[in-house]
N, C-alpha and C positions, 0 to 999 in steps of 0.2 A: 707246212704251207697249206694254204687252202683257194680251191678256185671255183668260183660259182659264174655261168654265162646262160643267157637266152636270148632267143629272137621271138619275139613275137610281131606278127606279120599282120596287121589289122583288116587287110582283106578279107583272109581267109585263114581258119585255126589249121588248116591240114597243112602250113607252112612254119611250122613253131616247134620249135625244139628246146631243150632245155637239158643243164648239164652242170655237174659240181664234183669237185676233185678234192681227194684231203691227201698229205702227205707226209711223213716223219722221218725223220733220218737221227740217227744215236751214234756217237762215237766212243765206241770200245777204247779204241786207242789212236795214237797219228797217224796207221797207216790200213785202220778195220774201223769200217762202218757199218750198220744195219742199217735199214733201208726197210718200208713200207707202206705202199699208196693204193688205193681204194676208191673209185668212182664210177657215177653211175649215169647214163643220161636218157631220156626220153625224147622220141621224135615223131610228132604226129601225123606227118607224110605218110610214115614206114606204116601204120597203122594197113594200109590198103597194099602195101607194095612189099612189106618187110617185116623184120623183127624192127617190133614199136619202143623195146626196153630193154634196155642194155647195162650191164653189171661188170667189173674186173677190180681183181687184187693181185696187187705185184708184191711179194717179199723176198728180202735175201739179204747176201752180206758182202761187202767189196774187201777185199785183203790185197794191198799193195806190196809187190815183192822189191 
């Protein structure tokens, strides 16, 4: 899966943020899956007030008993 979103706010740029997600998931078997997702987003507010850039990966594996 993939997800891409922003706002851009035409007043003013220190209001815009932007953001995009990817995702995979693999089936071993009916009841194991792997799984991992990765996205990153940028907020020009945080610029003055925050962390401006922001990164995560998630990996792992579901086993249903």
């Amino acid at each position: 899966g993939f997800n891409n979103a922003s706002l851009d706010n035409g007043t003013t740029a220190l209001n815009d943020w932007a953001s995009s997600q990817v995702g995979v998931k693999y089936n071993f078997s009916k009841r194991t899956i792997a799984y991992g997702y990765i996205g990153s987003s940028q907020d020009s507010l945080a610029a003055t007030t925050g962390i401006k850039d922001k990164s995560g990966t998630v990996i792992g594996i579901d086993h249903q008993f």
